[in-house]
DONU-686151 format. One record per residue (C-alpha): x negated, y, z. Coordinates in steps of 0.25 Angstrom, whole numbers, plus 5000, padded with zeros to 4 digits. Last residue first. Layout:
<recs>
XYZ/...
</recs>
This chain:
<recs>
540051264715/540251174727/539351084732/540150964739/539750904750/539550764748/540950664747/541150584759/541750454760/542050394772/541950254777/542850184785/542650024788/543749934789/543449794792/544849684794/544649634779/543649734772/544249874772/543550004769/544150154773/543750264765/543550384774/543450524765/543450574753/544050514741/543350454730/544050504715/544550434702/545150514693/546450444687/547450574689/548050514700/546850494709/546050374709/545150344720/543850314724/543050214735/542850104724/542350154713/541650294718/541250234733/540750104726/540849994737/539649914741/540049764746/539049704756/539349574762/538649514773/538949364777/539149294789/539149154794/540249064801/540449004789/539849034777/540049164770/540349174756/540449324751/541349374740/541349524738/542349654737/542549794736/543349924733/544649834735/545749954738/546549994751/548050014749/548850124743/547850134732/547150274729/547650394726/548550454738/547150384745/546350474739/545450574751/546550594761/546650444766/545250384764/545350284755/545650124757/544750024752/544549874753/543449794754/543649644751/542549534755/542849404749/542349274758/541849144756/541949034763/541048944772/542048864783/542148884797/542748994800/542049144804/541449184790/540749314793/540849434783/539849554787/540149684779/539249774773/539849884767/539149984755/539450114750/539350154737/538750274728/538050204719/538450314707/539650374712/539050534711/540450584714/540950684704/541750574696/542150494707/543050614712/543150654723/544250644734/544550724746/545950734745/546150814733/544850824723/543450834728/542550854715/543150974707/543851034720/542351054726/541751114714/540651014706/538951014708/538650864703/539250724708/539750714721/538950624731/540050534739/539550514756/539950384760/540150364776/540450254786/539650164777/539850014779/539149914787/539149774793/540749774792/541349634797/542249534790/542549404797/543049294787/543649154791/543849044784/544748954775/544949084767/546049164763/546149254752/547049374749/546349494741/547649554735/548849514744/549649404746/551149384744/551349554743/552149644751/552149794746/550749874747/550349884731/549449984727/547749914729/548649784732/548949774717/550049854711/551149974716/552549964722/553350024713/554350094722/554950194711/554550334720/553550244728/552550214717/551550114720/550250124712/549750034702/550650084692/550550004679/552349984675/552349884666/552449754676/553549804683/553349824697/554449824708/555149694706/553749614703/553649654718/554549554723/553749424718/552749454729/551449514725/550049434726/549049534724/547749524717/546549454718/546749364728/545549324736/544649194735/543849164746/544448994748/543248884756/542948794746/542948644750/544148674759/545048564754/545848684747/544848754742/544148644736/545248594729/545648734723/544448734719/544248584712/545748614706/545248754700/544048704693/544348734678/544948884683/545748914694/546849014690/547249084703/546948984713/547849064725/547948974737/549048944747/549048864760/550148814771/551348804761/552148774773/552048884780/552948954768/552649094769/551549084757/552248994749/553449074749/552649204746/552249134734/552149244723/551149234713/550049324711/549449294696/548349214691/549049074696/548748964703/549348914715/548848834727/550048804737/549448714749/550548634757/549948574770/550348424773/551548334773/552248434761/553748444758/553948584762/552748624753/553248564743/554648614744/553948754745/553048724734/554048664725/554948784727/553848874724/553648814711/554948804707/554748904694/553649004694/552849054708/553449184710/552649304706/553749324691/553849394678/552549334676/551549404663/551349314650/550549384640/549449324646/549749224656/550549184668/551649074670/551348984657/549849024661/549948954675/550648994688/550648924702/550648794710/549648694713/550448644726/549448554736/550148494746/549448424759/549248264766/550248224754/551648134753/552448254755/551948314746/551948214737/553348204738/553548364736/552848354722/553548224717/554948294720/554548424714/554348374701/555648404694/555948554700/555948614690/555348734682/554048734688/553448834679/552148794684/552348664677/553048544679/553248564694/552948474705/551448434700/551248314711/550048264714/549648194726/548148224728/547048124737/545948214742/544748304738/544448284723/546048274723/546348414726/545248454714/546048354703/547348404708/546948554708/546448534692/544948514689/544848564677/543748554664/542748654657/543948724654/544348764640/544448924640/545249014649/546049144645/547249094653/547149014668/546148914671/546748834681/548148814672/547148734661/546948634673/548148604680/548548494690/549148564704/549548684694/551248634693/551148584708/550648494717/549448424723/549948324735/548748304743/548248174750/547248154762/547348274766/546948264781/545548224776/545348274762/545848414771/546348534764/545948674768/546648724770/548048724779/547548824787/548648844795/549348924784/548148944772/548649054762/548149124750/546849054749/546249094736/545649044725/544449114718/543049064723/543548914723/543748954708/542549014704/541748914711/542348824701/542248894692/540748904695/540648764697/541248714681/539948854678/538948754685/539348634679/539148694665/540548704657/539748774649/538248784647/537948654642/538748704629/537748814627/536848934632/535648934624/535849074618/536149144631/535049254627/534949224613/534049114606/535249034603/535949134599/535249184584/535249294580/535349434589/536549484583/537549424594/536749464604/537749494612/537249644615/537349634599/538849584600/539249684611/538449794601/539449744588/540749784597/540149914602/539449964588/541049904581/541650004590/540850114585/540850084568/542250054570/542450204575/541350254563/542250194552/543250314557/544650294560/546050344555/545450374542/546250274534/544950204528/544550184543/545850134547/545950034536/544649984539/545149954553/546449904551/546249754549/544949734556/545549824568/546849724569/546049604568/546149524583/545449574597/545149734590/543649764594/542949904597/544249994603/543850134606/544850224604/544450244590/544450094588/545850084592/546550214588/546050164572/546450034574/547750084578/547850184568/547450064557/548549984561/549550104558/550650184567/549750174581/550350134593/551450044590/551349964600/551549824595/550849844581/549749944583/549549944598/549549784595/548649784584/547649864592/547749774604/547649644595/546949574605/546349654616/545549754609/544049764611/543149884618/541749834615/540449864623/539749944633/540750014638/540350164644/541550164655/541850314652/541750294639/541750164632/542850114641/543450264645/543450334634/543350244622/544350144628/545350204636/545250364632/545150284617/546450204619/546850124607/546650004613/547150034627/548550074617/549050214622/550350244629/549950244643/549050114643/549450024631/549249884632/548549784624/547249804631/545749854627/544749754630/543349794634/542149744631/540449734634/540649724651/539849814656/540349744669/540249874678/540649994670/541549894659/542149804668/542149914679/542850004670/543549894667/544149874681/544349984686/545350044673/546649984678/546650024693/546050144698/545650224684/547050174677/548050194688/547550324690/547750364676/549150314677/549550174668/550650154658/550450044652/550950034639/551449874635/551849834620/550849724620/550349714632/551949664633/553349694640/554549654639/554449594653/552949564655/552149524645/550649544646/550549664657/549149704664/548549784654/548049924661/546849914652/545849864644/546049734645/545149684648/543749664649/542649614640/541349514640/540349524631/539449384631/538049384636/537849524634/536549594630/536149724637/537249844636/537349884651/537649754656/537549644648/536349584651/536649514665/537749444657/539049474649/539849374656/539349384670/539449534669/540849524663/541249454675/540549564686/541149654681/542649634678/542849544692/542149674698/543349764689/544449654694/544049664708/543949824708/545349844699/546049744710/547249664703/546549534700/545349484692/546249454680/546349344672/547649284680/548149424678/548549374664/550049354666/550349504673/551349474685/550349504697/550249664689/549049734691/548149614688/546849714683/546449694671/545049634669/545349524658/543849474658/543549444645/543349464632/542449384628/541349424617/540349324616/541249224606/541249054609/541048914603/539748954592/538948864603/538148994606/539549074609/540048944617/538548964626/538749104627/540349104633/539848974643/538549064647/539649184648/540649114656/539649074666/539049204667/540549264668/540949184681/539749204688/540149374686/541349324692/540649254703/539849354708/541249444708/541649364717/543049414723/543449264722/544849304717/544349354706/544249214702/545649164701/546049284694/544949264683/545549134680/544649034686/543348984677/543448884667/542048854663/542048824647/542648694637/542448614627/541148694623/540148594614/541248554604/542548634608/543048744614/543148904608/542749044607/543049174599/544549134599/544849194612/545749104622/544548994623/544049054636/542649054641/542749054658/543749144665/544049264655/543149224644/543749254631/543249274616/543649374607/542449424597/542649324585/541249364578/541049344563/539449324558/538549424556/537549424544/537649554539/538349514526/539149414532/539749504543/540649414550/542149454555/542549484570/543649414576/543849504587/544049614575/543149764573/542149654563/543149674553/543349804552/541749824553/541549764540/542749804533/541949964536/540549904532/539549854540/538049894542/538250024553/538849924562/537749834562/536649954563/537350024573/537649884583/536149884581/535650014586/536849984597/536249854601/534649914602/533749834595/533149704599/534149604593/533849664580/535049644572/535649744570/534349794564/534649724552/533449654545/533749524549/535149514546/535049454529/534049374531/535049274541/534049174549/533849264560/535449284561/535749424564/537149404567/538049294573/536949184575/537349044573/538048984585/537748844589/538248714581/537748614592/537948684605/536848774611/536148714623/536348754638/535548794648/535948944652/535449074650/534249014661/534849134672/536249084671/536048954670/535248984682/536149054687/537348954686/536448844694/536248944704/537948964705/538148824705/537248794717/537848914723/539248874722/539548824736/538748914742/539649034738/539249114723/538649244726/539349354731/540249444724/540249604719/541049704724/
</recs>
């Protein structure tokens, strides 16, 4: 499941990225850079500490600082907006920083201005999931990191960000889906790993020094803002055990198992009664427990407050700090803990010695930063500085990031690519035809700088522009005169249609899949009006329905942009006059507007249920009628799959000397925990020749279905991604791709009871029009 290397087209940006990379960056520090936080050299008073010995070990240090404050002290340090430490010579800290797609303002730890006007926009996350590029992701989160250090040493930006949201898109209505990588547990758990390792560094696995500390969220089954009536506020999800181990718990146990990612967030939500953040069987139990997090468990922002104040979950403020840091909470987002903490120590509801242990994992993130080494500048990282943002290489890889990630939902004749020579002159329409700040979605930062769709379409040929609607609200019909003139007028149509953040957005989930307003009647009076071909391009984080476009032949092509990011109108361009060949695939499904009828936001079941006909979620349950499925994506070539070698048979090793009836339960199935699953995998190799005429690159997608009598009454209904990778091929030619599969992560099951089990028997393996069989055979057992 991991990606290839960057395509030919970037390779010259991508060598210069690793030498950046490799040289720790070429920058300068800004005028006015950051003072040390702890351990200054120059400060008498810290240099006989032993917390400050950058050579011992962390924790031996975390237990010396810790075991030096006093009780208000460590109240006050339990906040995101930590408090200074005079007297020990350690400065104030404000934790919340943001980094979803590229360094965010939305966080108050860091900010524009001075030497750092602005930061790489990179696509919403939605937008480059779509690439299937797990290489790139983990690209993505170096060049965020060196831009995050060098704001750090410029006294601009925190080290602490709390990102990626990892949450699976469950729900195609949910408002912050747009940061999400999509609705398939597997994909969103890789997109997890590998952008948390590109944020934290090559050091930061396993406890080594972190180049910032990156955290997922929100932990978990949070997937509804505001949706009729209903809040993350006040909202209990009620989720099945089986639900939670297939579906909602994947991904950040890979985030945390995989990534070593140095935080996770605890949600708003309830999950089956009991506040996430007041959870100890969720956060002490299974993050720090059985998922052995190296790190901090934080609060999304107020979460303690608000199982206090809005839930009514505890009687008292200082219960609920008490239930939160007993369950394993660390850091409370905003001042509740520093408020209440001291009271509920004196009160007897909690002892001294559970602040003592979650400030050891907060205070060990900022030692791994090297936060209490002295001074920055001559740190690992140190230099980085302004001439390390905003660097032309990082502009090129969101660029690259972009082309990577929008997809070609529909290509009637083929319409694209757009010709400079036949198409002289294109009418660019609609509400998004001229955006910039739309491009980059929510929980961005100040762009580098934007190239709009009308700026990118007119680097190639003559535009007409014409917006047609106001806005994306399109409440009127005032400007489509103008907009179906030049159409008329023009060689081809472009329609820059879609949502924005007025549409969907935190705390603001749709009510609708339909385009809003009159747009589709300006796209289909458009589209009847035009001379040439008619191209819709939407942007949006969500699905959307557009069944109309998509059976109208005279809307000839269709691409998905997601959210874009600063460069979103040169990719777009290049896309559709053929510079860039399109690979992207959807990450989720596209659902007609009829199924919001059957499935109310609040009700989590994954699984269809016949008795009530509720029709299930994401293409791994759902088989009703949809607009496009999960994993559409055309290309302006042709792809040719064939199977160079696979296993025909897997022999499992049971763990230990156990009974029969204890290891193979009903319907041949065994349980992953007495298989001995450590590398135990099996590997395909498939051959992918590009048969057309043009380079592109191609996503290889394996899917799963188990053998009929060993699991299937558990698993999906429908076969399941157990495995993917990106590969450019050049045309004509050939390329080899092996993907290993994980029998015990990706070959197993979950039974209703939330145990997960690998059944017996012949396992059949789909890439494109290649089936392959292989059978999974557990040893003889040795009964005793």
């Amino acid at each position: 499941m991991t990606g290839t290397a960057l395509p030919a087209a970037a390779a010259a940006t991508a060598t210069l990225l690793l030498l950046l990379l490799i040289s720790g960056g070429i920058g300068r520090l800004a005028v006015g850079a950051r003072e040390p936080f702890a351990c200054d050299p120059k400060d008498e008073r810290t240099r006989g500490f032993p917390f400050c010995q950058a050579s011992s070990p962390v924790p031996e240090r975390a237990r010396d600082l810790v075991g030096r404050l006093t009780l208000q002290e460590k109240a006050k340090l339990l906040g995101n907006d930590a408090a200074a430490v005079p007297r020990l010579g350690i400065k104030g800290y404000e934790w919340w920083s943001e980094a979803l797609h590229g360094v965010s303002n939305v966080g108050p730890g860091t900010r524009f201005g001075g030497d750092f006007p602005g930061a790489t926009s990179f696509p919403q996350v939605i937008t480059t999931a779509a690439s299937f590029n797990a290489s790139l992701w983990e690209a993505i989160g170096q060049v965020v990191s060196d831009e995050a250090r060098a704001m750090y040493n410029g006294g601009m930006g925190g080290l602490t960000y709390w990102s990626p949201n990892i949450n699976i898109l469950r729900d195609p209505r949910w408002g912050r889906g747009q940061e999400t990588p999509g609705e398939d547990p597997v994909v969103v758990g890789q997109y997890a790993a590998s952008y948390v390792r590109g944020l934290q560094g090559a050091d930061g696995n396993g406890g080594g020094r972190l180049k910032v500390a990156a955290c997922c969220k929100h932990f978990t089954a949070y997937d509804l803002d505001n949706w009729n009536g209903v809040d993350r506020y006040h909202f209990n999800a009620r989720v099945s055990k089986q639900d939670m181990e297939d579906t909602f718990s994947v991904p950040f146990r890979m985030c945390v198992m995989e990534g070593k990612v140095a935080s996770v967030m605890c949600s708003y939500n309830q999950v089956n009664g009991i506040p996430t953040c007041a959870d100890p069987n969720l956060l002490r139990k299974t993050v720090r427990g059985a998922w052995r997090l190296d790190g901090y468990v934080v609060s999304d922002c107020d979460s303690v407050g608000v199982f206090y104040g809005n839930q009514h979950y505890t009687s008292t403020p200082q219960q609920a700090v008490a239930d939160a840091i007993k369950a394993g909470l660390d850091l409370d987002c905003g001042p509740f803990l520093g408020k209440h903490t001291e009271e509920a120590v004196r009160g007897g509801l909690m002892n001294e010695a559970d602040i003592d242990g979650a400030l050891l994992n907060t205070l060990a993130v900022q030692m791994r930063l090297g936060m209490f080494d002295g001074e920055p500048s001559a740190q690992p990282y140190g230099t980085l500085g302004p001439k390390d943002v905003c660097t032309p290489a990082h502009q090129e890889l969101a660029l690259e990031a972009a082309r990577q990630g929008i997809v070609l939902l529909k290509n009637q004749g083929p319409a694209l690519p757009l010709s400079p020579r036949r198409h002289r002159a294109v009418a660019i329409i609609g509400p998004n035809s001229d955006v910039t700040v739309t491009m980059v979605g929510n929980y961005a930062g100040v762009a580098c700088g934007y190239t709009t769709p009308l700026q990118g379409i007119g680097k190639y040929t003559k535009t007409i522009h014409q917006q047609g609607c106001a806005d994306v609200a399109c409440s009127d019909d005032k400007l489509f005169e103008g907009a179906i003139k030049a159409a008329r007028g023009a060689d081809a149509t472009v329609l820059v249609m879609g949502l924005d953040q007025s549409i969907e957005a935190e705390f603001k989930d749709r009510d609708s899949l339909l385009l809003p307003g009159r747009q589709q009647e300006l796209v289909s009076k458009v589209a009847m009006a035009s001379k040439g071909p008619t191209v819709l391009v939407l942007m949006s984080g969500g699905p959307v329905d557009i069944s109309f476009a998509k059976n109208d032949p005279r809307v000839a092509a269709i691409l998905w942009a997601g959210y874009p990011g600063q460069a979103g109108g040169t990719a777009i361009a290049d896309i559709l006059f053929g510079a860039t060949n399109p690979g992207g695939k959807l990450p989720m499904t596209w659902y007609p507007q009829d199924y919001l009828a059957s499935v109310p936001m609040t009700v989590m079941d994954m699984r269809p249920t016949r008795s009530n006909l509720y029709p299930g979620r994401t293409y791994r349950f759902y088989g009703g009628p949809v607009v496009y499925p999960f994993g559409h994506g055309l290309s302006y070539t042709h792809f040719v799959h064939t199977l160079a070698s696979a296993p025909s048979t897997v022999v499992v090793p049971l763990a230990g000397r156990r009974p029969a009836n204890a290891t193979m339960g009903p319907g041949k199935a065994v349980r992953v925990t007495h298989a001995r699953c450590a590398r135990l995998s099996l590997g395909v190799q498939l051959d992918v020749q590009n048969a057309g005429a043009r380079d592109g690159a191609h996503t290889v997608l394996v899917f799963s279905t188990p053998p009929e009598d060993g699991g299937a009454r558990w698993a999906p209904p429908r076969s399941q991604l157990v495995g993917f990778q990106r590969v450019h091929v050049a045309a004509g030619a050939r390329e080899r791709v092996g993907i290993n599969i994980h029998v015990c992560k990706s070959l197993s099951v979950v039974d209703g009871a939330g145990v997960r089990r690998i059944p017996m028997g012949e396992h059949r393996l789909q890439i494109g029009d290649v089936v392959h069989s292989v059978s999974l055979q557990a040893e003889p057992l040795r009964v005793i």
